[in-house]
HTML snippet that shows the backbone in 3Dmol.js (N, CA, C, O; Angstrom):
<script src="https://3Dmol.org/build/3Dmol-min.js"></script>
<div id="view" style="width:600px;height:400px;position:relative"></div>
<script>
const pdb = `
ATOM      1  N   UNK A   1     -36.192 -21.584  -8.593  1.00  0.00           N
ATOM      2  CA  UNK A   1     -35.752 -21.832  -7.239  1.00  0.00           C
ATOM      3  C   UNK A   1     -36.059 -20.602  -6.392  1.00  0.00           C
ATOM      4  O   UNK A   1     -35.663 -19.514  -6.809  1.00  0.00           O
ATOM      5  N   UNK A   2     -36.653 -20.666  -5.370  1.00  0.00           N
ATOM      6  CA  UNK A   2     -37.389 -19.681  -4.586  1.00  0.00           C
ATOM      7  C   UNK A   2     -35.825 -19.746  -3.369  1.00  0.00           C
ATOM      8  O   UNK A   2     -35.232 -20.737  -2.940  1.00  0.00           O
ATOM      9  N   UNK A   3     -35.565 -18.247  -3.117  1.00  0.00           N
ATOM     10  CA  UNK A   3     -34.716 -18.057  -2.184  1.00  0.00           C
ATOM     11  C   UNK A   3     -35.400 -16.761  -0.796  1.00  0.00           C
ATOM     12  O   UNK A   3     -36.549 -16.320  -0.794  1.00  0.00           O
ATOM     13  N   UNK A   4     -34.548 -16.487   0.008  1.00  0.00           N
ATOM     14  CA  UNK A   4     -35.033 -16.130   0.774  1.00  0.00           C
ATOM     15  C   UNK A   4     -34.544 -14.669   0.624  1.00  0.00           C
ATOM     16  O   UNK A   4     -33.521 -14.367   0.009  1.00  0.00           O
ATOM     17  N   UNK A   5     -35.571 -13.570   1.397  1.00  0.00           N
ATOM     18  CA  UNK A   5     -34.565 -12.406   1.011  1.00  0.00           C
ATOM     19  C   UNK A   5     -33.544 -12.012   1.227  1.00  0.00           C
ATOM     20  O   UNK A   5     -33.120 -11.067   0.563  1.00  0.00           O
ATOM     21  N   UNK A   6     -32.670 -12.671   2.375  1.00  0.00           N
ATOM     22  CA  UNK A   6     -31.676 -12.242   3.622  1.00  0.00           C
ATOM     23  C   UNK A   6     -30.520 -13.353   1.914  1.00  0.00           C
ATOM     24  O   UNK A   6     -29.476 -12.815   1.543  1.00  0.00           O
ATOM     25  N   UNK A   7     -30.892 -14.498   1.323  1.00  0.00           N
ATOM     26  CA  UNK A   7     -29.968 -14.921   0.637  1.00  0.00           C
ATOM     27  C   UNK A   7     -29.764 -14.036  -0.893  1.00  0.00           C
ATOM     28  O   UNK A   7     -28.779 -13.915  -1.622  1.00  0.00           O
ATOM     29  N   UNK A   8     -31.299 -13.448  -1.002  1.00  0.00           N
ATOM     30  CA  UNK A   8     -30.698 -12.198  -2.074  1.00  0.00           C
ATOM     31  C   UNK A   8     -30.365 -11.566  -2.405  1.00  0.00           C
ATOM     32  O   UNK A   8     -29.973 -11.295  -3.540  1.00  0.00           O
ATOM     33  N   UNK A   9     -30.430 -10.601  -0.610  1.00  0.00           N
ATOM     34  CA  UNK A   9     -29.211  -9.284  -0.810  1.00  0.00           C
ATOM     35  C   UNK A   9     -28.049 -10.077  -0.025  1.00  0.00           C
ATOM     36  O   UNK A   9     -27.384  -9.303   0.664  1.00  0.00           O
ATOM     37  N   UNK A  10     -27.662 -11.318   0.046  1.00  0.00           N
ATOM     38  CA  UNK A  10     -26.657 -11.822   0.179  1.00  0.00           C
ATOM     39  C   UNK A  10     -25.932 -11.898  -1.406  1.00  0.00           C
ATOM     40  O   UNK A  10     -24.879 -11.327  -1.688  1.00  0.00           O
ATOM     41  N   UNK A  11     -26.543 -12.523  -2.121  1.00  0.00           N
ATOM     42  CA  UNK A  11     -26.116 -12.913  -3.414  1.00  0.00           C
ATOM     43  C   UNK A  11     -25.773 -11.579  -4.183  1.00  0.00           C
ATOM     44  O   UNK A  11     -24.749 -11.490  -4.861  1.00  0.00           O
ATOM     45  N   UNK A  12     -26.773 -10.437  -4.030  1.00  0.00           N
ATOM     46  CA  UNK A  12     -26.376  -8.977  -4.736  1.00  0.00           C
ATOM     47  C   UNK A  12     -25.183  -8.650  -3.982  1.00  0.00           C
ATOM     48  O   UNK A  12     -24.255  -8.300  -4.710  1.00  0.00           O
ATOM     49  N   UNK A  13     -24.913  -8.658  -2.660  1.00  0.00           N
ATOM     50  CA  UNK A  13     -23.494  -8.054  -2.021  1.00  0.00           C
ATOM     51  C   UNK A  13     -22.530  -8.600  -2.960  1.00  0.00           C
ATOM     52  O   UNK A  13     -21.632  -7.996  -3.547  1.00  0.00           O
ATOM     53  N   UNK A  14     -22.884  -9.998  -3.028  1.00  0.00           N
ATOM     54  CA  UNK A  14     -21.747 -10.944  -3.327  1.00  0.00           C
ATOM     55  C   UNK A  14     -21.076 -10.694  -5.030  1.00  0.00           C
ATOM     56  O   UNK A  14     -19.998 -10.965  -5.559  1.00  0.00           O
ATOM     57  N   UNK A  15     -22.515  -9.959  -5.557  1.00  0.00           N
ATOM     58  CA  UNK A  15     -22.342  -9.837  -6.922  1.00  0.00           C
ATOM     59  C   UNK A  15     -21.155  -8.055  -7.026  1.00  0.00           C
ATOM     60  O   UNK A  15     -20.485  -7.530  -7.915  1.00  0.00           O
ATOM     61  N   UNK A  16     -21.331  -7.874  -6.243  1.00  0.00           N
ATOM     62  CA  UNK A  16     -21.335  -6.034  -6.073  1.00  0.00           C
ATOM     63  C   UNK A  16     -20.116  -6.283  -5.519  1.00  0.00           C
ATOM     64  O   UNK A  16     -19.554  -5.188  -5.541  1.00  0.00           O
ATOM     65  N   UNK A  17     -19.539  -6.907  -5.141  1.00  0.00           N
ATOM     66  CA  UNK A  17     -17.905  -7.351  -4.519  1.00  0.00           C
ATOM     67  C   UNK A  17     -17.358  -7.756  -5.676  1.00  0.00           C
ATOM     68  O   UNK A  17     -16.453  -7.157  -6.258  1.00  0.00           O
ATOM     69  N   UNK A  18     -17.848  -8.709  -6.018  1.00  0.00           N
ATOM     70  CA  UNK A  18     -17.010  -9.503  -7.379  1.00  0.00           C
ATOM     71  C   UNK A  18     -16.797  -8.694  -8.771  1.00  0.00           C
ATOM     72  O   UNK A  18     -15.981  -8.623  -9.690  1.00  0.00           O
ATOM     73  N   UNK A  19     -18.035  -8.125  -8.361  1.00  0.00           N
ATOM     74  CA  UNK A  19     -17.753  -6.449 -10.004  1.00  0.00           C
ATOM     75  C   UNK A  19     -16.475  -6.055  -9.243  1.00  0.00           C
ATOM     76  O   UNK A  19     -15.331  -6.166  -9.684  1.00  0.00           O
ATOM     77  N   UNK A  20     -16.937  -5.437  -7.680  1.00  0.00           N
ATOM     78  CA  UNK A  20     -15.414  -4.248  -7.925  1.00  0.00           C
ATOM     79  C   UNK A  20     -14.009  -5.024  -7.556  1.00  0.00           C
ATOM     80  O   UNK A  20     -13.006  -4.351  -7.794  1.00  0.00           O
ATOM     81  N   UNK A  21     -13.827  -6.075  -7.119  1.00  0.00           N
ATOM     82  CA  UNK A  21     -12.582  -6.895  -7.202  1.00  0.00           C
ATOM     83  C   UNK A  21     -12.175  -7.106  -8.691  1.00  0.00           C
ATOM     84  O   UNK A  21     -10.990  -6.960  -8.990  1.00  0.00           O
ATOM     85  N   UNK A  22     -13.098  -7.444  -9.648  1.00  0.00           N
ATOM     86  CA  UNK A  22     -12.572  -7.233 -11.202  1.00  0.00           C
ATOM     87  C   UNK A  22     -12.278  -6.022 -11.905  1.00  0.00           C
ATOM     88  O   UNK A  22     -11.437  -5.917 -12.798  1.00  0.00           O
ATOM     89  N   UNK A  23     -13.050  -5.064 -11.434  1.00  0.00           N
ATOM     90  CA  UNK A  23     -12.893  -3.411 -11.974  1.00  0.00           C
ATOM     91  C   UNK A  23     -11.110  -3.601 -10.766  1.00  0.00           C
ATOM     92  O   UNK A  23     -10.133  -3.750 -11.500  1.00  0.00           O
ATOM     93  N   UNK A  24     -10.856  -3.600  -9.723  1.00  0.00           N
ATOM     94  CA  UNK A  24      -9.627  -3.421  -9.515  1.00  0.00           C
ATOM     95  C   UNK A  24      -8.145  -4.179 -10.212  1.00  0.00           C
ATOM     96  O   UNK A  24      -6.984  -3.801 -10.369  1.00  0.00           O
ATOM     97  N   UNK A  25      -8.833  -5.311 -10.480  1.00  0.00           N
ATOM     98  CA  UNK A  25      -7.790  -6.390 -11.402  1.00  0.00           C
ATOM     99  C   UNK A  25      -7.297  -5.518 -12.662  1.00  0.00           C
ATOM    100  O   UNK A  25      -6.242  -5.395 -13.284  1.00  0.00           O
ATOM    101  N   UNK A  26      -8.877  -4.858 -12.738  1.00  0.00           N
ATOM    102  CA  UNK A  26      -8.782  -4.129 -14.750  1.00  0.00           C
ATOM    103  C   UNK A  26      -8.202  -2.737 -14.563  1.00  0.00           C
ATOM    104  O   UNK A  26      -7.557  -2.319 -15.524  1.00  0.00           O
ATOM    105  N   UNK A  27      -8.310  -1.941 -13.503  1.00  0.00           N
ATOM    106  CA  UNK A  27      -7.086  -0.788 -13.459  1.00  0.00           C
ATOM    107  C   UNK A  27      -6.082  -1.773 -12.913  1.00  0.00           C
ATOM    108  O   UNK A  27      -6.889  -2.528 -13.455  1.00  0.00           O
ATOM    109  N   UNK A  28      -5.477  -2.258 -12.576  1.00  0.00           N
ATOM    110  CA  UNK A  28      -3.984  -2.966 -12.212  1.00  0.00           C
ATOM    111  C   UNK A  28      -3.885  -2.822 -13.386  1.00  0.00           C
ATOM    112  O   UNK A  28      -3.486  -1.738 -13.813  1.00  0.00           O
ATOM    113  N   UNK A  29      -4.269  -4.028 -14.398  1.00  0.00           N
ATOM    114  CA  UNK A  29      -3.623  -3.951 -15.895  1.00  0.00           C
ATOM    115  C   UNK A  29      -3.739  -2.817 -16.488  1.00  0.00           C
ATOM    116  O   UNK A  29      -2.863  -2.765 -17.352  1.00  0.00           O
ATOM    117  N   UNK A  30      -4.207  -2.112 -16.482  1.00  0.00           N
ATOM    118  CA  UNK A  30      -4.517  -0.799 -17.103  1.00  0.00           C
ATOM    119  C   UNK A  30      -3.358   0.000 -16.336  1.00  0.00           C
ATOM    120  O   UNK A  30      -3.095   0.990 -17.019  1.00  0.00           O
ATOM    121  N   UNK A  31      -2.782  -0.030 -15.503  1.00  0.00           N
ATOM    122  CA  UNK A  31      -1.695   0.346 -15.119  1.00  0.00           C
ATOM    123  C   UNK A  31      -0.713   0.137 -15.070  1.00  0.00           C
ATOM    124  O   UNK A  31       0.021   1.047 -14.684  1.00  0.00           O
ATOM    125  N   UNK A  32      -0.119  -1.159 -15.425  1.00  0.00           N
ATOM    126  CA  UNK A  32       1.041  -1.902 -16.179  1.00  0.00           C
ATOM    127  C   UNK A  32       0.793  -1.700 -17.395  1.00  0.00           C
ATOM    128  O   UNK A  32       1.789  -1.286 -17.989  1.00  0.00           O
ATOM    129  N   UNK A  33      -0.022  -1.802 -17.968  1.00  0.00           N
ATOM    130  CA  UNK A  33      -0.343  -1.501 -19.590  1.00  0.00           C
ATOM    131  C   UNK A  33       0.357  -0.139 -20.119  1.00  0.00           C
ATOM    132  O   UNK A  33       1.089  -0.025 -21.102  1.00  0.00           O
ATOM    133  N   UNK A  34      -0.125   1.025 -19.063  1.00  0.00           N
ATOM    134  CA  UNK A  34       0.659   2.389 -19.320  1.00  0.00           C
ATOM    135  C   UNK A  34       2.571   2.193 -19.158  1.00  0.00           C
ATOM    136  O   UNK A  34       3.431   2.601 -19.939  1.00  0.00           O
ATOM    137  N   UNK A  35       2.664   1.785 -18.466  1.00  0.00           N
ATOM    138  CA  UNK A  35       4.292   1.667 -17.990  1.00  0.00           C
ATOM    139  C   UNK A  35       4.705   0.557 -19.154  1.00  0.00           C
ATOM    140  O   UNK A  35       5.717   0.911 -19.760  1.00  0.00           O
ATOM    141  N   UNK A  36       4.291  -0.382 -19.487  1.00  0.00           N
ATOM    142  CA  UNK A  36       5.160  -1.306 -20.253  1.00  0.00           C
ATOM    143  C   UNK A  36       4.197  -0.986 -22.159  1.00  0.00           C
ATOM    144  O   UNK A  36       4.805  -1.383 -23.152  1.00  0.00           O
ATOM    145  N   UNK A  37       3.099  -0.442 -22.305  1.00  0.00           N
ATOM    146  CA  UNK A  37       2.636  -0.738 -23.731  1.00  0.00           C
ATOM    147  C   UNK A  37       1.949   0.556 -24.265  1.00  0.00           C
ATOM    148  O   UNK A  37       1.251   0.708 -25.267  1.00  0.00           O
ATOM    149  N   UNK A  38       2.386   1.539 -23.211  1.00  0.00           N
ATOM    150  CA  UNK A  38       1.839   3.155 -23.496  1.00  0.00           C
ATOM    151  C   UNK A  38       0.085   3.424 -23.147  1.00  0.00           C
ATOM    152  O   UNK A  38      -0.776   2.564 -22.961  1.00  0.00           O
ATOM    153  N   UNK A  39      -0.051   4.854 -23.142  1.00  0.00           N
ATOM    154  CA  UNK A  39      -1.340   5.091 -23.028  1.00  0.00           C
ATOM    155  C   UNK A  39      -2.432   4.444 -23.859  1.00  0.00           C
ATOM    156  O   UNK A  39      -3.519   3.988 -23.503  1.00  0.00           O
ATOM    157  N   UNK A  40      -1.789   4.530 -25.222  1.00  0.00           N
ATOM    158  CA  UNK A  40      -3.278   3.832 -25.983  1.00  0.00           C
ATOM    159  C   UNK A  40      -3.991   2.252 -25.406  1.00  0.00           C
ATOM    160  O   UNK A  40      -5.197   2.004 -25.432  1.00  0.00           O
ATOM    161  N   UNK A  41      -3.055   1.441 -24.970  1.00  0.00           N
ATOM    162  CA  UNK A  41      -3.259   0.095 -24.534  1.00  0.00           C
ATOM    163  C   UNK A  41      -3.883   0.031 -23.066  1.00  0.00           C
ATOM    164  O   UNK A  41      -4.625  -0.815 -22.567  1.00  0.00           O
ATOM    165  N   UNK A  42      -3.497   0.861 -22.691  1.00  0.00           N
ATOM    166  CA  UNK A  42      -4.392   1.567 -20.841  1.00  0.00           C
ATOM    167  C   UNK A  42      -5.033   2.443 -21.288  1.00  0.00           C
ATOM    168  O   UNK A  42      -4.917   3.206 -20.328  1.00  0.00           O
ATOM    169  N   UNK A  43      -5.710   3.047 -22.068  1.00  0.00           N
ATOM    170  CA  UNK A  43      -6.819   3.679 -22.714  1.00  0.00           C
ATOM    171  C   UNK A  43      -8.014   2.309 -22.613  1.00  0.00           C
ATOM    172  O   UNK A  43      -8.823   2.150 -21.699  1.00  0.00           O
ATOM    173  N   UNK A  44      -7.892   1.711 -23.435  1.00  0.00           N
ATOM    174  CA  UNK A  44      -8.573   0.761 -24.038  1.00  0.00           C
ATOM    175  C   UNK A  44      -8.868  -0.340 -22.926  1.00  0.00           C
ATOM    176  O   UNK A  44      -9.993  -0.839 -22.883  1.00  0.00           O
ATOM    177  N   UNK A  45      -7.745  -0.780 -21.904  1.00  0.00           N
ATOM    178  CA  UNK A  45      -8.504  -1.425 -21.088  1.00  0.00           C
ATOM    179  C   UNK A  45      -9.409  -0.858 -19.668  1.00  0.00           C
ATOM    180  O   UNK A  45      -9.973  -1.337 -18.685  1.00  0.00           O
ATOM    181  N   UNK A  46      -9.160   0.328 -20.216  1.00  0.00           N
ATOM    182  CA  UNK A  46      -9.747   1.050 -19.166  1.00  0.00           C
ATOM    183  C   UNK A  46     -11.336   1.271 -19.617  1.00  0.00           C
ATOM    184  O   UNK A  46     -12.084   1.461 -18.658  1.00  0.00           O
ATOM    185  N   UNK A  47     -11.896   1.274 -20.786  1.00  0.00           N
ATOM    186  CA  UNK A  47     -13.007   1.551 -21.619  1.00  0.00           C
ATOM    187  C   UNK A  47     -13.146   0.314 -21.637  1.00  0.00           C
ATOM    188  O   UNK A  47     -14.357   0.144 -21.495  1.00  0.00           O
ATOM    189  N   UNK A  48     -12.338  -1.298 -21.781  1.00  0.00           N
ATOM    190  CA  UNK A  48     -13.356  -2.261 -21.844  1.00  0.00           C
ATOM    191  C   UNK A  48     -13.467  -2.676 -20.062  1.00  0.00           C
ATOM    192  O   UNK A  48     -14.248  -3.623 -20.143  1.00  0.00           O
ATOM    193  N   UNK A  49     -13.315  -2.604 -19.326  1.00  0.00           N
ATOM    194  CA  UNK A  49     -13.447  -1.920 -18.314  1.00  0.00           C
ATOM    195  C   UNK A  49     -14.973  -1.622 -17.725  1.00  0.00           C
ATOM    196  O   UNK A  49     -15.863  -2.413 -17.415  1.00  0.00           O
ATOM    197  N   UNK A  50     -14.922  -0.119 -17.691  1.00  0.00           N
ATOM    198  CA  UNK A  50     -16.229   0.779 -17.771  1.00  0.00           C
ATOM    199  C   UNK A  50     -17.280  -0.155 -18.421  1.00  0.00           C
ATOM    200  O   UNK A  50     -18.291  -0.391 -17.759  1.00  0.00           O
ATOM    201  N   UNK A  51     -17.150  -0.705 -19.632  1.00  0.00           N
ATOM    202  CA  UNK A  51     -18.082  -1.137 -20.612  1.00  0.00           C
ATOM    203  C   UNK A  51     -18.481  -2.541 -20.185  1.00  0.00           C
ATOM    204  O   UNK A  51     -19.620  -2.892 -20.495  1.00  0.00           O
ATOM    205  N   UNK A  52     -17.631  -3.481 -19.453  1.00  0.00           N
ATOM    206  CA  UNK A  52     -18.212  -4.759 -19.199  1.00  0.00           C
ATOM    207  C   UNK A  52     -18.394  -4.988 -17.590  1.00  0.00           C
ATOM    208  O   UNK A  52     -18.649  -6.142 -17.245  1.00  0.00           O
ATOM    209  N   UNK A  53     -18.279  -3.937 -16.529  1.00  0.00           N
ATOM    210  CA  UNK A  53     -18.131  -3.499 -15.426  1.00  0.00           C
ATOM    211  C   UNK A  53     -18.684  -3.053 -14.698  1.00  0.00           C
ATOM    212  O   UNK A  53     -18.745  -3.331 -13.500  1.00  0.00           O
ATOM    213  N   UNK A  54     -19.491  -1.829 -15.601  1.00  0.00           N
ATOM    214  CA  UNK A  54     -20.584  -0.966 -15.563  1.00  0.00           C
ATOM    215  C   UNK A  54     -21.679  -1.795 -14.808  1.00  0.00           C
ATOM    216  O   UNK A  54     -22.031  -2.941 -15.087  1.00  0.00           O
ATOM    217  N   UNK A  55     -22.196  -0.918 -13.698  1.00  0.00           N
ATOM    218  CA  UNK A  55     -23.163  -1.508 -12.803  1.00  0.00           C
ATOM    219  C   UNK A  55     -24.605  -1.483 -13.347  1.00  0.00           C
ATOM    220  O   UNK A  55     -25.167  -0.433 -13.660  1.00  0.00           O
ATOM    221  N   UNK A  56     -25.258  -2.891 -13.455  1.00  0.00           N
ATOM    222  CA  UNK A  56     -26.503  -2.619 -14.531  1.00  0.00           C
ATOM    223  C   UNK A  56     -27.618  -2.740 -13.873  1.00  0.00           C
ATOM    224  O   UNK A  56     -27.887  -3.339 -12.832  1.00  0.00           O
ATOM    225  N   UNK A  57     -28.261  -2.087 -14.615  1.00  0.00           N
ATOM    226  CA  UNK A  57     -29.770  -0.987 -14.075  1.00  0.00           C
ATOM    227  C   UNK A  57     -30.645  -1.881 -12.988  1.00  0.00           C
ATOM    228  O   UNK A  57     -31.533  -1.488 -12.231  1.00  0.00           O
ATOM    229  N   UNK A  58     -29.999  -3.470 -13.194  1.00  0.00           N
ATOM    230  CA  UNK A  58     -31.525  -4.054 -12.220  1.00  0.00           C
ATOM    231  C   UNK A  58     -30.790  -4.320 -10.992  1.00  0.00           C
ATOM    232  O   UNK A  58     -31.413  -4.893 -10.099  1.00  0.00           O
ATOM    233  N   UNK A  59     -29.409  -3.962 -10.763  1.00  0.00           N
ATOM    234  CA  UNK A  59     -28.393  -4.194  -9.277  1.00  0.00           C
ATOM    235  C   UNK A  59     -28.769  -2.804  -8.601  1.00  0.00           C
ATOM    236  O   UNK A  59     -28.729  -1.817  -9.335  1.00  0.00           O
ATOM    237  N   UNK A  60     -29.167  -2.620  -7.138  1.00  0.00           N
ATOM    238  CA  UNK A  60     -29.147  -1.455  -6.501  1.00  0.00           C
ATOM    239  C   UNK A  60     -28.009  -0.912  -6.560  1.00  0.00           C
ATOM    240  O   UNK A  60     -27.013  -1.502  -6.978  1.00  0.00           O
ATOM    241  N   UNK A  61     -28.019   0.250  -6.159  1.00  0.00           N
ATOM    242  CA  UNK A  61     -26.921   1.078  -5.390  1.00  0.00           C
ATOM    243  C   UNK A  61     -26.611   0.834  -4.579  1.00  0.00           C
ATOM    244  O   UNK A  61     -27.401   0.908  -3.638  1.00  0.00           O
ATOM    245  N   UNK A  62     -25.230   0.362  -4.335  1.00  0.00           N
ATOM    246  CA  UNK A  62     -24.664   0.361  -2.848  1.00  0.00           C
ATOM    247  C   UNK A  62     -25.831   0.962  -1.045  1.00  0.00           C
ATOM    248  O   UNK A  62     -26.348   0.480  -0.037  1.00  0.00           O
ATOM    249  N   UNK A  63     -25.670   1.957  -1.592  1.00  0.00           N
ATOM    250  CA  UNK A  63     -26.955   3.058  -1.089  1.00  0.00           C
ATOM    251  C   UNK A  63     -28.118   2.473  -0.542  1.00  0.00           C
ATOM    252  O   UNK A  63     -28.386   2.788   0.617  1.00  0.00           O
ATOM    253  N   UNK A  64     -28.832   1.723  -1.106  1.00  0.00           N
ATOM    254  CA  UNK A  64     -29.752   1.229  -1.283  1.00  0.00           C
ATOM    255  C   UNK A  64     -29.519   0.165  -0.575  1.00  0.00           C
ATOM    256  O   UNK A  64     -30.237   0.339   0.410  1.00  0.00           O
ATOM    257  N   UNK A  65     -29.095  -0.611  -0.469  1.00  0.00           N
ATOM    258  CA  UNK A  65     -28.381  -1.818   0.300  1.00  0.00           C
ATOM    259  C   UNK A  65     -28.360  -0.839   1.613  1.00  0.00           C
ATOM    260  O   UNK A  65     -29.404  -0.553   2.199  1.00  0.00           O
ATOM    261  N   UNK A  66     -27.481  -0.506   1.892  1.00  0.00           N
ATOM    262  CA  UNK A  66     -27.159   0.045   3.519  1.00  0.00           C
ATOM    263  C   UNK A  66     -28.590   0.223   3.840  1.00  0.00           C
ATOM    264  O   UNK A  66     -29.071  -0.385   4.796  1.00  0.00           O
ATOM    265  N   UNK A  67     -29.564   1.298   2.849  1.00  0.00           N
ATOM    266  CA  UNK A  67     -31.102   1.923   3.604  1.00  0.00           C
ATOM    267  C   UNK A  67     -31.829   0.722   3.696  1.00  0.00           C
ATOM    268  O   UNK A  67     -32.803   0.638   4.444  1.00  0.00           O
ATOM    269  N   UNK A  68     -31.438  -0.226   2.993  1.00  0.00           N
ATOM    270  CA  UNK A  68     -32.726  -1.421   3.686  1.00  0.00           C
ATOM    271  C   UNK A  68     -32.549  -2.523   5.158  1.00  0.00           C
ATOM    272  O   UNK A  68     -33.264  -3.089   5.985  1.00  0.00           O
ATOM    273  N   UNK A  69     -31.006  -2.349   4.786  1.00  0.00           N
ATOM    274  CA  UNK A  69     -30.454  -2.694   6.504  1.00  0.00           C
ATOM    275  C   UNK A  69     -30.557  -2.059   7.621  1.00  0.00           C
ATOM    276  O   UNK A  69     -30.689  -2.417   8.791  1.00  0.00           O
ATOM    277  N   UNK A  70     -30.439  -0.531   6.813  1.00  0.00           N
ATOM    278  CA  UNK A  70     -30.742   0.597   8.513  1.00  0.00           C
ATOM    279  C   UNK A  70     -32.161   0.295   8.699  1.00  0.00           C
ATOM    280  O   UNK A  70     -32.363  -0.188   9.813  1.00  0.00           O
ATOM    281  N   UNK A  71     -33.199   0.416   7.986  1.00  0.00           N
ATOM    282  CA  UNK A  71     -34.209   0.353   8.306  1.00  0.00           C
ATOM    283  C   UNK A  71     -35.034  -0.894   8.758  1.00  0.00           C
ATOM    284  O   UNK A  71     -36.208  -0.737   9.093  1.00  0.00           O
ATOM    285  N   UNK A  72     -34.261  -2.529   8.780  1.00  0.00           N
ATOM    286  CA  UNK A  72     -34.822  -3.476   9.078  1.00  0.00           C
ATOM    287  C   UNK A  72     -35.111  -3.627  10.480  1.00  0.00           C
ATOM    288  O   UNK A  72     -35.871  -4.528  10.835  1.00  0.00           O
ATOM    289  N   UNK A  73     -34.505  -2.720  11.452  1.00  0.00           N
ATOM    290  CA  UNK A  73     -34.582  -3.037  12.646  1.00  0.00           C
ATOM    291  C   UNK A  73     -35.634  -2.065  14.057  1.00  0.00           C
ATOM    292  O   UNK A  73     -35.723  -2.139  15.282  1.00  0.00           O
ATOM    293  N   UNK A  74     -36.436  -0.970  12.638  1.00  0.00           N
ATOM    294  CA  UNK A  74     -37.333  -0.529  13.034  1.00  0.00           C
ATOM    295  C   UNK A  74     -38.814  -0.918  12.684  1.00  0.00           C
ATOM    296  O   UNK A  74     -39.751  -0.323  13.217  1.00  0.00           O
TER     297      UNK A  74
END
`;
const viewer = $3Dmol.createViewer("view");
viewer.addModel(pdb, "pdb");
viewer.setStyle({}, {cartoon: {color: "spectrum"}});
viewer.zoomTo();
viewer.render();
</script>
């Protein structure tokens, strides 16, 4: 399915929101986890976390996003 570019860095924003709305869900628990089940249990969801969260190599940088918008209008 052929999309357009304006719907692909639509779809990457969209992807790049939805990582960090879940990375915030996963420190919440990771922060009830410390108060009710100790550090080791907010250790651990904090590392699976990082590990399934982690921004991967073929998503830009935030960064990167903004410089192709500043520059579309020159």
């Amino acid at each position: 399915m052929l999309t357009s570019p304006q719907e692909e860095l639509a779809m990457m924003m969209w992807e790049e929101d939805e990582r960090l709305r879940q990375l915030q869900d996963f420190n919440e628990q990771s922060d009830n986890a410390l108060l009710l089940s100790g550090e080791e249990e907010a250790k651990a969801l904090k590392a699976l976390s990082q590990q399934t969260l982690s921004r991967s190599s073929y998503l830009p940088a935030p960064s990167a996003l903004n410089r192709d918008r500043d520059t579309k209008g020159n």
